[in-house]
N, C-alpha and C positions, 0 to 999 in steps of 0.2 A: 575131656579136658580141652581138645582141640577147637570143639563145637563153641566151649564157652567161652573161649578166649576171641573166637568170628565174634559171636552177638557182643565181645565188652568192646572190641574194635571198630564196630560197624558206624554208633554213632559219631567218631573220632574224623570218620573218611568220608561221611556226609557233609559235617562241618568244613572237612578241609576244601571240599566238592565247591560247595556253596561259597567260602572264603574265594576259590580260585576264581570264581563268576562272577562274583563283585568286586576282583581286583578287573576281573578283564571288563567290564561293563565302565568301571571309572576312569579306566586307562584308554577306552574307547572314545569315551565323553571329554575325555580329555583331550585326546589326540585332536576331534573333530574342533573343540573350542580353540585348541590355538592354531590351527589352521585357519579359524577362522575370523580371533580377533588379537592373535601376540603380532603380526607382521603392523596393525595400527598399535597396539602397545609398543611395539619398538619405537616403529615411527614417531610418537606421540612422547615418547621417555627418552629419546637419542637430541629431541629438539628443545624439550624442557617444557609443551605443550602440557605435562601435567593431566594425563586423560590416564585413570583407570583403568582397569580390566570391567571391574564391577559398575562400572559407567559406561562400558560398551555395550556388556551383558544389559542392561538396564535401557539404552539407546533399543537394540532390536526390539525389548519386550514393548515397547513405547510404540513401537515401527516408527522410528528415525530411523535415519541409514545412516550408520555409523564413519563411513566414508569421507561426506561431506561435511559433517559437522569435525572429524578428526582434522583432515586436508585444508580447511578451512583454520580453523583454531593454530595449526601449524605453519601456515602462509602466513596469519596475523601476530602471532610470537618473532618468526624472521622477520619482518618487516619491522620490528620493533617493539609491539602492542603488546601492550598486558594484562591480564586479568584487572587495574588497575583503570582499566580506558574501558570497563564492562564487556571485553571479552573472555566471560564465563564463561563454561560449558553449557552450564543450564541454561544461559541467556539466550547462546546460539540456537542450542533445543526448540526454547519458544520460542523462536523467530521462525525455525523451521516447520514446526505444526502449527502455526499460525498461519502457514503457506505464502510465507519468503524466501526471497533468493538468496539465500546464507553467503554463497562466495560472493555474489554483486555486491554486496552489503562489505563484505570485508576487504573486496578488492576498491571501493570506494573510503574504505577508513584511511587505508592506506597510502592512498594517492591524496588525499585530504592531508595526512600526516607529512606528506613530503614536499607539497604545496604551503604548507603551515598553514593551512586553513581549517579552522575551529570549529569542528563538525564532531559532536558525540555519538557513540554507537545507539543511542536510545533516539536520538534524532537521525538519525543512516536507515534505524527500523521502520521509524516513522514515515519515514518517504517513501522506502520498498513498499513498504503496506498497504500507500496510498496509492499505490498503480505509478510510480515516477519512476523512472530508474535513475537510481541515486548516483550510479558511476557516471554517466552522458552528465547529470547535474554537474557534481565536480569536475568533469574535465572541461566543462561550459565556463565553470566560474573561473578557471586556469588558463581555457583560450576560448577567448569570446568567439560568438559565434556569429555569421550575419543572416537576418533575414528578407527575404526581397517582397518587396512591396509593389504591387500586389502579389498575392502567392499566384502562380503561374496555373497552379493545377486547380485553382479556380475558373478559369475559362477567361480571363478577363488578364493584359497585356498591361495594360497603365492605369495611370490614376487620371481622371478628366475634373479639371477644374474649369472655370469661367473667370475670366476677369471682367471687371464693373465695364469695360469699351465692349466687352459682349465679344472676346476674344477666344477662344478654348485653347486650354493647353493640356497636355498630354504627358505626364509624369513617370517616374521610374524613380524608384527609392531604395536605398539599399538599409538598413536599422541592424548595427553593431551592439548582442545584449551580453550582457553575463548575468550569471543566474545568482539569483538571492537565497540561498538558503536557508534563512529566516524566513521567508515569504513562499518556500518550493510549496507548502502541503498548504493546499487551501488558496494558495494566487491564482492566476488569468495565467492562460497560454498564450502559445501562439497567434492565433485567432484573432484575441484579444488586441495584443499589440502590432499588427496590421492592421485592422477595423479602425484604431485608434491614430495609427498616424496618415491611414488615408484619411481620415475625418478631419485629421489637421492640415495637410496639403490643399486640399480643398476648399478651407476656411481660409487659407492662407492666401492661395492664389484669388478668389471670392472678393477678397480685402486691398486689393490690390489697384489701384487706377485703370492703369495699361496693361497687357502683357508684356510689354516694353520693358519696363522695370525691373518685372519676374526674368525675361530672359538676361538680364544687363546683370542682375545679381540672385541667381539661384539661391545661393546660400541662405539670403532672406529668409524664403519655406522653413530649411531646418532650424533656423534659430527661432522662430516664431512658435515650430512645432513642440521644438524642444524645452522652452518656458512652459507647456501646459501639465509639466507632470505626469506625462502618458504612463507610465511603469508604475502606477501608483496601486497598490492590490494588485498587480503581478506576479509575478513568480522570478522578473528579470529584471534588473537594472540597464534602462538604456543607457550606450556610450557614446552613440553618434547617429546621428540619421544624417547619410550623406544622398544627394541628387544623381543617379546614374547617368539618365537619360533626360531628355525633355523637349518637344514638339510642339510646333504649332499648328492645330487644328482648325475648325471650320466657323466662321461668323457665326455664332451661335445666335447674335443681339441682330444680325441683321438678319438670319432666318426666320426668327420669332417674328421682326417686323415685318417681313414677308408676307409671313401666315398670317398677321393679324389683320395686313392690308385685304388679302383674298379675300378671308372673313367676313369682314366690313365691306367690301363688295358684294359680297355672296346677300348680307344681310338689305343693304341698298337696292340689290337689283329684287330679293323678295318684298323690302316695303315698296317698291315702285310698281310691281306686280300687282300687289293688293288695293294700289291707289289705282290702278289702270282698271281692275274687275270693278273697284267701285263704280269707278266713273262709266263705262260700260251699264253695268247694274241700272247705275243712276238715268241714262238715257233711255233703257228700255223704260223704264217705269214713266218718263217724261212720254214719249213714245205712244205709250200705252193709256196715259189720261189724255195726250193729246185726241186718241179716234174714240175717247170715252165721250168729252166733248163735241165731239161732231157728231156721234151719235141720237145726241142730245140735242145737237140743233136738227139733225134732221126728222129725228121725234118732233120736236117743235114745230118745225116747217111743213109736216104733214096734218098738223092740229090747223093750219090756215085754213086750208080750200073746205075743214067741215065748219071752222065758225063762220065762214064767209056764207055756206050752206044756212047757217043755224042762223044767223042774222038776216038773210032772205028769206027767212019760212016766219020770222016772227015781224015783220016790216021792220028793221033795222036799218034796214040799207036797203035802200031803191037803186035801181038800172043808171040812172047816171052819176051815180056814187060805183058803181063795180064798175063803169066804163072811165070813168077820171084815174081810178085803181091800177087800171090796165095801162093807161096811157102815162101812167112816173111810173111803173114796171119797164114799159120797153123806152120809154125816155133814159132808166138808170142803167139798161143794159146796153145801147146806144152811147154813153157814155162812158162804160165799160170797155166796148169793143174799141171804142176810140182809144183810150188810155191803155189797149193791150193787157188787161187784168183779166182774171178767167170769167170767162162765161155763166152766169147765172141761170138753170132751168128754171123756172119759175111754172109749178101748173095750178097758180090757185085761179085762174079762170076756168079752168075744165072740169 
């Protein structure tokens, strides 16, 4: 009887076994779960943030860190915002695995909210997204900001203009923007508006008579700069371009005519070179026909004494024809020596 009352017992104390291991297995899962998301269910339910358990649960399986998207959502509830201004849970989610700055994002809604300036969380996403950080944006647009012209860590100290007397001048600009957040995603930087108002100082001072004028009335540059529109597809609303500095540099109009004079010298004393090789050239070659010709007369002058031969062998010329010859030979050379002209050999007698 004893025996059979173990075997009717035994399935009773398995069950109970197995009951006791899945309370302790639930009670373990449990412990661990709210250790490790009731401290942000507090947080999140004491603030009126409205975050679930089953949306935190659901945040890890995601891999969100359930931290920032909580601590965030509950910074933007205090400060005012509401599910109502698109701070969802889910919306923060996709901003966050989209690979956004979740608090930048909502630390800029904020300061936008207290500024009154009219900035939606789907435009705040927008700009994190686009590589801007959207807080420096709003607190840009809250206190302008200045930028110096030229950027320094360029390598380059001032702006260099010319005035029309060929004056150089040497600029320093200081450009007051605030940022357009209609324009942030998609405008011109920095870069841009420097590039843009040196381009204009430049134009400016260029257009100028004197530097006289420029230095009498600076302001001139900015107001001239400031009609072109420079901020226009930027990303900044200019407020000022104010004149720091400005120097007068080096005759520009009268160095260039310097160089030009050298030039033109340089070029005069080559054409005068080549007029000198010619005329040279030109002499040898005169030079050169000149003992052409004499070589020719004295060919010629050797052809005498054989026709005087050849006229003798054929009775041409008789003995008192070569002796009358002879005597206007030294009659012409007698009259030569007189008049000091050079001397004539003559051998067509020999």
């Amino acid at each position: 009887m004893i025996l059979i009352a173990q075997n009717a017992a035994s399935p009773w104390s398995t069950y109970v076994l197995f009951m006791f291991i899945a309370i302790a297995v639930i009670t373990m899962i449990t412990g661990i779960f709210l250790a490790k998301y009731f401290n942000l269910w507090i947080q999140a339910r004491m603030t009126g943030a409205n975050v679930t358990i089953w949306e935190l649960v659901g945040m890890s399986l995601r891999k969100v860190n359930p931290n920032i998207i909580v601590r965030s959502k509950i910074m933007a509830y205090q400060a005012g915002l509401s599910e109502k201004d698109g701070m969802t849970t889910r919306a923060l989610e996709a901003h966050y695995l989209a690979g956004g700055n979740v608090p930048n994002v909502v630390r800029a809604l904020i300061a936008a909210n207290r500024a009154d300036i009219p900035l939606s969380y789907k435009r705040a996403a927008a700009i994190d997204l686009a590589g801007r950080n959207v807080l420096e944006a709003v607190q840009t647009s809250v206190n302008p900001k200045v930028i110096p012209c030229p950027d320094p860590s360029s390598g380059r100290n001032t702006i260099d203009g010319v005035a029309k007397n060929g004056i150089q001048l040497k600029v320093k600009a200081k450009v007051t923007v605030r940022t357009n957040l209609d324009r942030l995603v998609g405008g011109a930087t920095d870069e841009t508006i420097i590039a843009r108002v040196g381009e204009g100082i430049v134009n400016a001072i260029g257009s100028s008579e004197t530097h006289l004028k420029v230095l009498e009335k600076p302001d001139t540059i900015s107001k001239r700069v400031l009609e072109n529109s420079l901020d226009a597809g930027t990303a900044y609303e200019i407020l000022s371009i104010d004149i720091a500095d400005i120097d007068v540099g080096d005759n520009i109009g009268a160095n260039l005519q310097a160089l030009q004079a050298e030039a033109d010298t340089r070029v005069a004393r080559a054409k005068a070179e080549e007029r000198r090789a010619f005329a040279v050239a030109k002499e040898q070659e005169m030079q050169a026909a000149v003992q052409e010709n004499r070589a020719k007369v004295v060919l010629a002058e050797a052809e005498v004494p054989m026709a005087i031969a050849e006229a003798f062998r054929k009775g041409h010329l008789g003995t008192m024809d070569y002796y009358n010859l002879r005597n206007v030979q030294a009659d012409t050379e007698m009259r030569s020596a007189i008049a000091g002209g050079p001397r004539r050999d003559n051998n067509a007698g020999n």
